[in-house]
PDB file of N, H, CA, C and O in Angstrom:
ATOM      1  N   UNK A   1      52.617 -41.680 103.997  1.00  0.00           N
ATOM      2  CA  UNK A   1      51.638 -42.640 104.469  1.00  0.00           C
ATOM      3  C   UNK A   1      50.269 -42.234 103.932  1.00  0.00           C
ATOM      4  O   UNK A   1      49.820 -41.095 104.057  1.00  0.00           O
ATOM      5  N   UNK A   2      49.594 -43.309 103.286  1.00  0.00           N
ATOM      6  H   UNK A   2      49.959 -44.234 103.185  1.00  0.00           H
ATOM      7  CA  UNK A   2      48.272 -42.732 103.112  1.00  0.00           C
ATOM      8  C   UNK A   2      47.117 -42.858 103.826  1.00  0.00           C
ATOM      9  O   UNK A   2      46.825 -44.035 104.038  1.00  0.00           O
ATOM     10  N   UNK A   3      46.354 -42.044 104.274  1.00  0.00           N
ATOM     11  H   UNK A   3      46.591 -41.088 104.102  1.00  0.00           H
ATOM     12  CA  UNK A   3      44.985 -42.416 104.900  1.00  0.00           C
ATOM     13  C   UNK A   3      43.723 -42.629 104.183  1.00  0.00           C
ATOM     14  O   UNK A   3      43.149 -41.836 103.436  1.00  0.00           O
ATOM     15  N   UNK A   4      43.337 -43.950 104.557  1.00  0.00           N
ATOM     16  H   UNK A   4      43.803 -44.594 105.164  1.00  0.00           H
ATOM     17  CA  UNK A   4      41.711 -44.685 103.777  1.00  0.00           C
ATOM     18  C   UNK A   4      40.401 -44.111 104.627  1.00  0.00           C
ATOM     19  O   UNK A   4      40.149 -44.490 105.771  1.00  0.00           O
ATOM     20  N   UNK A   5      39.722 -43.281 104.002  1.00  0.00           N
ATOM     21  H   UNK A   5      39.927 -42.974 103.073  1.00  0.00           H
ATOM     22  CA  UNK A   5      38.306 -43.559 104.253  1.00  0.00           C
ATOM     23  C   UNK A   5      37.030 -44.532 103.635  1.00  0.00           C
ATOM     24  O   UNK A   5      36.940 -44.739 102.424  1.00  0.00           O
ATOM     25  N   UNK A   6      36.460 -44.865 104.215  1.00  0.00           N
ATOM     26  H   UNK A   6      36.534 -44.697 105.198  1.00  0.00           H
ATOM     27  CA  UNK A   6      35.407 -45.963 103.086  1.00  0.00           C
ATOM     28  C   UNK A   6      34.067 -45.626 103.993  1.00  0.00           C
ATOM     29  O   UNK A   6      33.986 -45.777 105.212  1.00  0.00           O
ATOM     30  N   UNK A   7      32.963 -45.100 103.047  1.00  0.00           N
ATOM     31  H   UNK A   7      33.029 -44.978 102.057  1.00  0.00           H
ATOM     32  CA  UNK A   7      31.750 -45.290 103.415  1.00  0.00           C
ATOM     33  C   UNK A   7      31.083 -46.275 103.362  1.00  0.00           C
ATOM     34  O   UNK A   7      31.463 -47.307 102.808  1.00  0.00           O
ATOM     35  N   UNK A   8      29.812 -46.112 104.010  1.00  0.00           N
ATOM     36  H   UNK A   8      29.503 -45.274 104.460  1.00  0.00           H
ATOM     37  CA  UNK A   8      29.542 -47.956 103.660  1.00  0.00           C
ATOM     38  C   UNK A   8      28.144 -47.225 102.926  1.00  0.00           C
ATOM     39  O   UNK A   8      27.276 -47.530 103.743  1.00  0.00           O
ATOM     40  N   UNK A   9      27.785 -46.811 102.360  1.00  0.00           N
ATOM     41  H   UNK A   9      28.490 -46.564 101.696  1.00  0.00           H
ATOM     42  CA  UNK A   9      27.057 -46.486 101.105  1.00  0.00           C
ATOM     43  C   UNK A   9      27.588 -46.642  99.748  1.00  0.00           C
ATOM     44  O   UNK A   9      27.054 -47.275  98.837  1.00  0.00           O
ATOM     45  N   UNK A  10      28.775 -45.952  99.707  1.00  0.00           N
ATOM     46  H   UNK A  10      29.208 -45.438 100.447  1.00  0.00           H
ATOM     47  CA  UNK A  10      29.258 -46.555  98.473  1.00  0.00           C
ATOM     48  C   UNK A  10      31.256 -46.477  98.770  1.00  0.00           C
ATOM     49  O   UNK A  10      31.886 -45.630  99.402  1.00  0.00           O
ATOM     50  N   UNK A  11      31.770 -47.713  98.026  1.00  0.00           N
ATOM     51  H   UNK A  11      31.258 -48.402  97.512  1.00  0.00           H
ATOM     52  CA  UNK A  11      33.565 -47.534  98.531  1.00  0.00           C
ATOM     53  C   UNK A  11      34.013 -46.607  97.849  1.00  0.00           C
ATOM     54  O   UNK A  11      34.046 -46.579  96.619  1.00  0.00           O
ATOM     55  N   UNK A  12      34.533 -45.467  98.870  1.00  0.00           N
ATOM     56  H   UNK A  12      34.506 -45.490  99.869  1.00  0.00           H
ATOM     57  CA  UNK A  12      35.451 -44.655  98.391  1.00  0.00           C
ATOM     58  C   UNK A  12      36.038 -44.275  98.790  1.00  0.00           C
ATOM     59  O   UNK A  12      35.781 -43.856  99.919  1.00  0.00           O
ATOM     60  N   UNK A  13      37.337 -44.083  98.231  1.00  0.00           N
ATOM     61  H   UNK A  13      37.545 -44.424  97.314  1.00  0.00           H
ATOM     62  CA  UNK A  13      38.814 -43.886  99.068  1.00  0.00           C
ATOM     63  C   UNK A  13      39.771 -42.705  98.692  1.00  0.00           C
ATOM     64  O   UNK A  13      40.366 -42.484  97.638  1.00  0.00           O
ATOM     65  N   UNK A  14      39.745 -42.126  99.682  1.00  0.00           N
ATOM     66  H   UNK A  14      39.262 -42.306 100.539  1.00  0.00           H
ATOM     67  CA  UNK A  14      40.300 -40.923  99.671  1.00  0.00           C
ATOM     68  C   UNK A  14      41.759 -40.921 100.257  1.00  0.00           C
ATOM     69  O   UNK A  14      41.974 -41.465 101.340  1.00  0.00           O
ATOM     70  N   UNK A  15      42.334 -40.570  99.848  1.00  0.00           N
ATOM     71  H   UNK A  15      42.159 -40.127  98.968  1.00  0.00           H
ATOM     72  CA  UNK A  15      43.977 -40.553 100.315  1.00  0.00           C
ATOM     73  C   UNK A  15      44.860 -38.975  99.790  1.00  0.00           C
ATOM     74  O   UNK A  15      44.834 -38.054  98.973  1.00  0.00           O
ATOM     75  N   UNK A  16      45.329 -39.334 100.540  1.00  0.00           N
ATOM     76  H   UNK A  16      45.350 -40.082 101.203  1.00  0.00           H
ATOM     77  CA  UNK A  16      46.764 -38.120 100.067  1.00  0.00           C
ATOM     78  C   UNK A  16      47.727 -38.660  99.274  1.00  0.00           C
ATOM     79  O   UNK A  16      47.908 -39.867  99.117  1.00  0.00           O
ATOM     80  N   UNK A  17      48.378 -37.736  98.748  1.00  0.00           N
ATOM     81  H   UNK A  17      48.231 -36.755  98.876  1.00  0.00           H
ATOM     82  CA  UNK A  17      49.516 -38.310  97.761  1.00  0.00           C
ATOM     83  C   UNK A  17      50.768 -38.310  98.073  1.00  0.00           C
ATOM     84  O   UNK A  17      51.569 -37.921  97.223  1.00  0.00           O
ATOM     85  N   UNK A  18      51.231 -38.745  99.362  1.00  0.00           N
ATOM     86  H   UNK A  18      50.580 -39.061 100.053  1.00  0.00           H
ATOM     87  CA  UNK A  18      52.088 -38.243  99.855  1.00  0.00           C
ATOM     88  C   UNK A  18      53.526 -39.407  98.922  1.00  0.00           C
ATOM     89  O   UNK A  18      54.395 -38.929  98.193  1.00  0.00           O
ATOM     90  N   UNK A  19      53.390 -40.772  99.217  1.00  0.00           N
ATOM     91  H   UNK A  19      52.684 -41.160  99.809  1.00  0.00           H
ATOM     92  CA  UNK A  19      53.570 -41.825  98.762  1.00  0.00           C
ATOM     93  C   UNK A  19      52.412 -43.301  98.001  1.00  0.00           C
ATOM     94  O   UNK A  19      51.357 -43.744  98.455  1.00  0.00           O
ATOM     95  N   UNK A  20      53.162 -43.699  96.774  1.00  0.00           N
ATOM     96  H   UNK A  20      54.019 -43.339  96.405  1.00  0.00           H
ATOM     97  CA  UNK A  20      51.913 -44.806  96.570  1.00  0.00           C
ATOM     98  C   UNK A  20      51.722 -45.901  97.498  1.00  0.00           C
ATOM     99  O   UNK A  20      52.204 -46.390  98.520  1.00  0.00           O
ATOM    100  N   UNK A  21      51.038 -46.011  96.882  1.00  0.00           N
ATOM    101  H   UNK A  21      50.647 -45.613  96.052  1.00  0.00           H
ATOM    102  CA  UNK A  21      50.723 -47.780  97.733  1.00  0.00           C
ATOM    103  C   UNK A  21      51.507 -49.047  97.487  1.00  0.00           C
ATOM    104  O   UNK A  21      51.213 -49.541  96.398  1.00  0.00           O
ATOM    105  N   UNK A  22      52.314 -49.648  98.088  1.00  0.00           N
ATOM    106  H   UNK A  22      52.553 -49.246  98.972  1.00  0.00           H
ATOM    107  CA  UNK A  22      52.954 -50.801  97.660  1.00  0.00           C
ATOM    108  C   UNK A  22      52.181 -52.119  98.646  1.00  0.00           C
ATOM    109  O   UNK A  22      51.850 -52.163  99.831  1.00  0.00           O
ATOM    110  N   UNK A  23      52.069 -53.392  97.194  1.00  0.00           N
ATOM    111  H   UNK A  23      52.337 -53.356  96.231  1.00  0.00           H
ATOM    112  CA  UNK A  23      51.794 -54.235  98.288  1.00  0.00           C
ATOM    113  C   UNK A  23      53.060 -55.764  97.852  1.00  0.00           C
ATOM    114  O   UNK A  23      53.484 -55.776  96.696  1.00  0.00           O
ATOM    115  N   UNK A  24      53.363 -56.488  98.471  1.00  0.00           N
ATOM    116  H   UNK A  24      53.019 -56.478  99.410  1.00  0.00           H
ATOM    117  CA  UNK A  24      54.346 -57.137  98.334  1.00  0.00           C
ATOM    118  C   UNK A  24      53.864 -58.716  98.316  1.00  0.00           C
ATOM    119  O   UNK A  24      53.066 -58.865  99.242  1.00  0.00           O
ATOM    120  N   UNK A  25      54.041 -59.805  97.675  1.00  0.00           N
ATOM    121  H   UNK A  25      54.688 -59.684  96.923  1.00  0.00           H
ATOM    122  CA  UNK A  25      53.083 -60.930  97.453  1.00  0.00           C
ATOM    123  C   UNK A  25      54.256 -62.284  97.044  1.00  0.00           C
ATOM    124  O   UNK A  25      54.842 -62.429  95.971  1.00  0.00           O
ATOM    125  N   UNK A  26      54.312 -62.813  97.786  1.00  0.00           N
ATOM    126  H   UNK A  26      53.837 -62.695  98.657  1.00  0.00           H
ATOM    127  CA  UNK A  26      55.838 -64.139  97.546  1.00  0.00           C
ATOM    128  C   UNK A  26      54.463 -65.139  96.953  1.00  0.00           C
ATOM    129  O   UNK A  26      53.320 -65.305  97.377  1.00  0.00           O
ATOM    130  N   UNK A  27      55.127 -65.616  95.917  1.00  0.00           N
ATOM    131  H   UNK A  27      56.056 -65.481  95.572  1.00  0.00           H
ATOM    132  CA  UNK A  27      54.813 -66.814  95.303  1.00  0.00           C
ATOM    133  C   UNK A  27      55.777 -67.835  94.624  1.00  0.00           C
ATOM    134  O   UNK A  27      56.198 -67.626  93.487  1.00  0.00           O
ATOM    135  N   UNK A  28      56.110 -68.912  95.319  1.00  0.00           N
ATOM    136  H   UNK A  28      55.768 -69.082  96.243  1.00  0.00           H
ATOM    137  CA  UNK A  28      56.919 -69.641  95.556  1.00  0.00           C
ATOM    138  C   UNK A  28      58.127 -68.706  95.727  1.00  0.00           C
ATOM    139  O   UNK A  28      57.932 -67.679  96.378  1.00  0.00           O
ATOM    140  N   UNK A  29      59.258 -68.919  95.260  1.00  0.00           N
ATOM    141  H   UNK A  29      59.416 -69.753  94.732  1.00  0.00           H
ATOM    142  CA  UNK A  29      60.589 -68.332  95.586  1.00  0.00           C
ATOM    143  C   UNK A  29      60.587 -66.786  94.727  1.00  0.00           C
ATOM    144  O   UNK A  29      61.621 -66.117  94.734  1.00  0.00           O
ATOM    145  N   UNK A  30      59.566 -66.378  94.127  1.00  0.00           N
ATOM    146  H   UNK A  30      58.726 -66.922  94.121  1.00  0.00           H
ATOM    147  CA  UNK A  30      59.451 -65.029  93.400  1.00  0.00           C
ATOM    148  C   UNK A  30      58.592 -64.092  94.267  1.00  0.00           C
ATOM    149  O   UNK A  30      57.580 -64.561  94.787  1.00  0.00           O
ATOM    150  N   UNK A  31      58.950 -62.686  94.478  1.00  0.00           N
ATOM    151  H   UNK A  31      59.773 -62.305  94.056  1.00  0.00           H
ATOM    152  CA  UNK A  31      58.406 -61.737  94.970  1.00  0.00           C
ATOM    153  C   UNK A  31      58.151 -61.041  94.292  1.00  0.00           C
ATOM    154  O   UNK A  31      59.014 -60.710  93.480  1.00  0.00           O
ATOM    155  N   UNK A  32      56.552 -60.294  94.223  1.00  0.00           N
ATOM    156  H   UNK A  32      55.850 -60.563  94.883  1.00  0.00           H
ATOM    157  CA  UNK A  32      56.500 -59.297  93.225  1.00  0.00           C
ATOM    158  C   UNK A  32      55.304 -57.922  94.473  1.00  0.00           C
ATOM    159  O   UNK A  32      54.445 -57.975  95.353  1.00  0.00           O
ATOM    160  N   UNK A  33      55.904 -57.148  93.868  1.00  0.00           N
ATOM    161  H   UNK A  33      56.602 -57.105  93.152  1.00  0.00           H
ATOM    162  CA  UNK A  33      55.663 -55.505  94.111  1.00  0.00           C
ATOM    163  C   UNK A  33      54.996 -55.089  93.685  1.00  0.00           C
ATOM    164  O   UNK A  33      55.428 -54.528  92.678  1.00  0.00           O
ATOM    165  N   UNK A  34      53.756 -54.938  93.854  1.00  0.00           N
ATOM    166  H   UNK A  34      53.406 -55.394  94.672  1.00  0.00           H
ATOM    167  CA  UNK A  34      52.817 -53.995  92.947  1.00  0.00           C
ATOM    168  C   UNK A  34      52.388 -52.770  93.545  1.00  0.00           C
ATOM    169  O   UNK A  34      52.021 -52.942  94.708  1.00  0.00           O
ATOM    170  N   UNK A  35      52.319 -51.713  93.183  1.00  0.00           N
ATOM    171  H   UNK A  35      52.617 -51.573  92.238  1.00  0.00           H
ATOM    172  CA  UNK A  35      52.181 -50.297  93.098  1.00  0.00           C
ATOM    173  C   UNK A  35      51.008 -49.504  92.686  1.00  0.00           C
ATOM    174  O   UNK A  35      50.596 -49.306  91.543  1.00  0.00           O
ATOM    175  N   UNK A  36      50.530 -49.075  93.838  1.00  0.00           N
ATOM    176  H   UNK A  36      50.864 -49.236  94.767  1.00  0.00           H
ATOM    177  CA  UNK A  36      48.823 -48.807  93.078  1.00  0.00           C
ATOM    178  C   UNK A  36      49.031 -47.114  93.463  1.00  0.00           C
ATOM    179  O   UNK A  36      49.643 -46.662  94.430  1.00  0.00           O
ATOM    180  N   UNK A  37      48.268 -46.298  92.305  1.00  0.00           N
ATOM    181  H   UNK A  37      47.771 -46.665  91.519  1.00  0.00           H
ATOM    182  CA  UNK A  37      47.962 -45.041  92.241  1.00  0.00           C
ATOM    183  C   UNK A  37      46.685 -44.855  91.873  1.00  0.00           C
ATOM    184  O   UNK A  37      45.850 -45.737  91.678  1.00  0.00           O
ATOM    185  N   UNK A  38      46.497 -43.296  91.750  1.00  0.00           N
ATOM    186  H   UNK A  38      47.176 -42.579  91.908  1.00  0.00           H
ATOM    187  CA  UNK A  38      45.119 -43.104  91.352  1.00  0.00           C
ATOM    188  C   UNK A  38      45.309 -41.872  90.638  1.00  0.00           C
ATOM    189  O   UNK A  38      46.056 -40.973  91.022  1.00  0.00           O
ATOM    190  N   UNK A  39      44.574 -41.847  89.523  1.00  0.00           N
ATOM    191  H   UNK A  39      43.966 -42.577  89.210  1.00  0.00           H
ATOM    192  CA  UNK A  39      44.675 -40.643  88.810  1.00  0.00           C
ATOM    193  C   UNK A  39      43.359 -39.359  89.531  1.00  0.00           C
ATOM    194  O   UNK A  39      42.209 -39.490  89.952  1.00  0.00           O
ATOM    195  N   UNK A  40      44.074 -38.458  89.406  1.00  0.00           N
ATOM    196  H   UNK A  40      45.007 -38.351  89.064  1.00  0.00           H
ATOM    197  CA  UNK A  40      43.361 -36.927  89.869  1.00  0.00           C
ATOM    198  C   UNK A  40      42.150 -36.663  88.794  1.00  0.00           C
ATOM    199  O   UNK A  40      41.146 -36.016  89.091  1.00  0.00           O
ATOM    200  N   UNK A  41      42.386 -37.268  87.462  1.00  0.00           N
ATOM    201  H   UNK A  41      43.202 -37.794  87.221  1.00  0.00           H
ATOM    202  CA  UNK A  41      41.551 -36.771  86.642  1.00  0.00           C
ATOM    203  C   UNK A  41      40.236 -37.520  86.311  1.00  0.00           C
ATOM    204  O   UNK A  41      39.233 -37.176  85.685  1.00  0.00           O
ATOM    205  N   UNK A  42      40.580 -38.641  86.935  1.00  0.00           N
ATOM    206  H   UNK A  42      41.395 -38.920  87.444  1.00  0.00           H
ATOM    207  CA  UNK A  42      39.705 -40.007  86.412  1.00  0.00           C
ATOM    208  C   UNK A  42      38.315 -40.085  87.149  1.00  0.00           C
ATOM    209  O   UNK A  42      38.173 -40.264  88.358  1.00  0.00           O
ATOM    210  N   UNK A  43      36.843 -39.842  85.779  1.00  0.00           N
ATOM    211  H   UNK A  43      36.959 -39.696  84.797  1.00  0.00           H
ATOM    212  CA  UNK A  43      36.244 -39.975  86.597  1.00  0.00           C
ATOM    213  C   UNK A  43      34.989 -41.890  86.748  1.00  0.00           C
ATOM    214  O   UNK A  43      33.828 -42.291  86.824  1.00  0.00           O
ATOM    215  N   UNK A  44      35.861 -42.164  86.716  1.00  0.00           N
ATOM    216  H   UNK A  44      36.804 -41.838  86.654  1.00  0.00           H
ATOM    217  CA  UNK A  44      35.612 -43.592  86.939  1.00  0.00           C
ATOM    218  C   UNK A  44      35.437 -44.115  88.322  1.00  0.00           C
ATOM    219  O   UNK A  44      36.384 -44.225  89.100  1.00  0.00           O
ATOM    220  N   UNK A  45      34.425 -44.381  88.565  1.00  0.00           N
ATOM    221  H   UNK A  45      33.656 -44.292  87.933  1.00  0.00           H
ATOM    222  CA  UNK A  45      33.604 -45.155  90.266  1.00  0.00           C
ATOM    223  C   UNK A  45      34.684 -46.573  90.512  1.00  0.00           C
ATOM    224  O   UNK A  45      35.070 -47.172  89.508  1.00  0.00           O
ATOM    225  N   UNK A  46      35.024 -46.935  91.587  1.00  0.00           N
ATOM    226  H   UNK A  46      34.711 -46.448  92.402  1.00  0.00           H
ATOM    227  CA  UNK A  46      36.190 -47.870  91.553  1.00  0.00           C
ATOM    228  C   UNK A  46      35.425 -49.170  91.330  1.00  0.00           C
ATOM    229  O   UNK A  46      35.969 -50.164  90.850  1.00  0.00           O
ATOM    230  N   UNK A  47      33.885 -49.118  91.770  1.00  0.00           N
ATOM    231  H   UNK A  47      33.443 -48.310  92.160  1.00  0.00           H
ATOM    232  CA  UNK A  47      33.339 -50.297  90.884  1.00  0.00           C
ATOM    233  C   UNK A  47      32.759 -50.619  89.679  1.00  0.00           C
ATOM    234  O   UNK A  47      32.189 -51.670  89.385  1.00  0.00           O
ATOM    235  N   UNK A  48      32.934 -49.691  89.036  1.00  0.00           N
ATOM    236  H   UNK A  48      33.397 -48.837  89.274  1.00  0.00           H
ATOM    237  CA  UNK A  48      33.271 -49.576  87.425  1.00  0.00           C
ATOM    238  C   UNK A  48      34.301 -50.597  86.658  1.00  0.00           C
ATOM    239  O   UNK A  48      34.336 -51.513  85.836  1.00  0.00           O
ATOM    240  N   UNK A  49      35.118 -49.781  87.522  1.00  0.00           N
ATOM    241  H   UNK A  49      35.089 -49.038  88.190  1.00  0.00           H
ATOM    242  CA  UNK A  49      36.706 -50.024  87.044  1.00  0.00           C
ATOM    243  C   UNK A  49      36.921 -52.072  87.250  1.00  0.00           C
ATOM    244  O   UNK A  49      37.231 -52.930  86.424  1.00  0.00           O
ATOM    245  N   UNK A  50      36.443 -52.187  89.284  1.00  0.00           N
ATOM    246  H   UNK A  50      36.191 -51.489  89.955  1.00  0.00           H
ATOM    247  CA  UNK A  50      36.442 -53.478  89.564  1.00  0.00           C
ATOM    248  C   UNK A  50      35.487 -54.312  88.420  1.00  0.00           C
ATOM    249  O   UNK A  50      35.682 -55.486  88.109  1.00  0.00           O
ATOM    250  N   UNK A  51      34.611 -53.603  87.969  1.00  0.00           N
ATOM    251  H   UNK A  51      34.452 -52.649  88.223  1.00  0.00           H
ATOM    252  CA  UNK A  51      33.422 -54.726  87.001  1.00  0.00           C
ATOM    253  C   UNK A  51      34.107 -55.092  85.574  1.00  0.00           C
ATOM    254  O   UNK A  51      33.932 -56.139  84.951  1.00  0.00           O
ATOM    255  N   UNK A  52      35.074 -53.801  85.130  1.00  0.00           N
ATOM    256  H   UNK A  52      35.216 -52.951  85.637  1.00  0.00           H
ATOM    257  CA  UNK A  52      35.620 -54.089  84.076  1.00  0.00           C
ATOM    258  C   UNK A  52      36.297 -55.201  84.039  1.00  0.00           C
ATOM    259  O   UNK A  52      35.972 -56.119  83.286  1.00  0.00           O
ATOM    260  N   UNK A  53      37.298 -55.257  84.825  1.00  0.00           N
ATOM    261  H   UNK A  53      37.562 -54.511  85.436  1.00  0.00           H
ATOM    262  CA  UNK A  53      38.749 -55.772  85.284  1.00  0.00           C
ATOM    263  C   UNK A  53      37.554 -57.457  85.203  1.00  0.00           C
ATOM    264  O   UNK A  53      37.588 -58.183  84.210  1.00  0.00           O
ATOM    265  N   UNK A  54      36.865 -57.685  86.115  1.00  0.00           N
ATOM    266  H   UNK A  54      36.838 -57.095  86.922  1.00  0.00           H
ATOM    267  CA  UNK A  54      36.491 -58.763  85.941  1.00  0.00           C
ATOM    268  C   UNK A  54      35.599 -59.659  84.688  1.00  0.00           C
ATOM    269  O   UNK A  54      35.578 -60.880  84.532  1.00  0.00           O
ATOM    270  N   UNK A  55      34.802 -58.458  83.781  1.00  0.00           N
ATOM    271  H   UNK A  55      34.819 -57.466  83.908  1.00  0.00           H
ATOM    272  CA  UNK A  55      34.434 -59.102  82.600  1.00  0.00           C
ATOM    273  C   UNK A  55      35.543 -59.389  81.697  1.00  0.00           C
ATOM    274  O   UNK A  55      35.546 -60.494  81.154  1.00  0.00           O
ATOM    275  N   UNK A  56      36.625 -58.443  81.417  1.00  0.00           N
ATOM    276  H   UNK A  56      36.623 -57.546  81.858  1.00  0.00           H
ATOM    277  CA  UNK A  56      37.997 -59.185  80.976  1.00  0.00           C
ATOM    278  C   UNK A  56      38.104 -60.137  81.331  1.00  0.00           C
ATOM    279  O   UNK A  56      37.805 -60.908  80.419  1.00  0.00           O
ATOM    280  N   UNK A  57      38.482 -60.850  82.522  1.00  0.00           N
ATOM    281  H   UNK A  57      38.725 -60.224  83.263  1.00  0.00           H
ATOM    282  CA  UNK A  57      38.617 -62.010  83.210  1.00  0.00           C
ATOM    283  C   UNK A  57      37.684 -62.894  82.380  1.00  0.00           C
ATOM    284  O   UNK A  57      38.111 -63.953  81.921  1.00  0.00           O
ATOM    285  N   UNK A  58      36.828 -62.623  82.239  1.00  0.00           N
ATOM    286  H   UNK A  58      36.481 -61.762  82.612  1.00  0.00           H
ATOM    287  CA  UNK A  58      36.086 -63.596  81.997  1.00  0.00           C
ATOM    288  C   UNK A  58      35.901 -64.110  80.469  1.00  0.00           C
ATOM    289  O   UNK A  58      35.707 -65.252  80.052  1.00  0.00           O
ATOM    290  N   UNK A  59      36.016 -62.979  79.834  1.00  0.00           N
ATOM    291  H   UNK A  59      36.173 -62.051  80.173  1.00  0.00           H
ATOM    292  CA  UNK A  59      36.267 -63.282  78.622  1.00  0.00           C
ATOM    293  C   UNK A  59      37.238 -63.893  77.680  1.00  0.00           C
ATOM    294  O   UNK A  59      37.062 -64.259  76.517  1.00  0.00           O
ATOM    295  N   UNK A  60      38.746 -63.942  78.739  1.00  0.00           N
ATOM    296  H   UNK A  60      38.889 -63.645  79.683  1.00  0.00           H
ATOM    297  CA  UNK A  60      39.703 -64.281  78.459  1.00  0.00           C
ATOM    298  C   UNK A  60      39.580 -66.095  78.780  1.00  0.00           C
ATOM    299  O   UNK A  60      40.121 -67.012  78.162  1.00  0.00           O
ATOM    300  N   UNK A  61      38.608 -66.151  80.041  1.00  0.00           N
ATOM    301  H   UNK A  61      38.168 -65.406  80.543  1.00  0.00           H
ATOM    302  CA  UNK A  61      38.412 -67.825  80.366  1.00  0.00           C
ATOM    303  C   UNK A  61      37.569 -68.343  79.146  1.00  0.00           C
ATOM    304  O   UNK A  61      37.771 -69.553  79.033  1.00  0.00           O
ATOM    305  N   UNK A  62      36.712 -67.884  78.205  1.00  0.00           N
ATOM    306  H   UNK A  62      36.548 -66.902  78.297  1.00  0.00           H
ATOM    307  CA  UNK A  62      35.596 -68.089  77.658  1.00  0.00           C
ATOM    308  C   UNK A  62      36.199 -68.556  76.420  1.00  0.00           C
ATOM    309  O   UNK A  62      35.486 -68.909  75.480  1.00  0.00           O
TER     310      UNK A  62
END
């Protein structure tokens, strides 16, 4: 089980590694599983990462 902390200065989440994270999402008659980890080495701010993920997005609409 993992445990979340989040400051409200900046989000950050601290967990153990005991198991990942699964989250489970039905769309129409298909279920899909997604599996989130975190690397030990990475030093990337998770709103880094979130800003990336979304200028892709955007570039791909463009």
């Amino acid at each position: 089980m993992y445990t979340t902390a989040v400051t409200s200065a900046a989000t950050t989440a601290v967990t153990d590694e005991r198991e990942p994270v699964k989250l489970l999402k039905r769309i129409g008659s298909t279920t899909f599983e997604v599996t989130v980890h975190f690397s030990k080495s990475s030093t990337d701010k998770m709103a880094d990462i979130v800003r990336r993920i979304m200028e892709r997005e955007v570039e791909k609409s463009a």
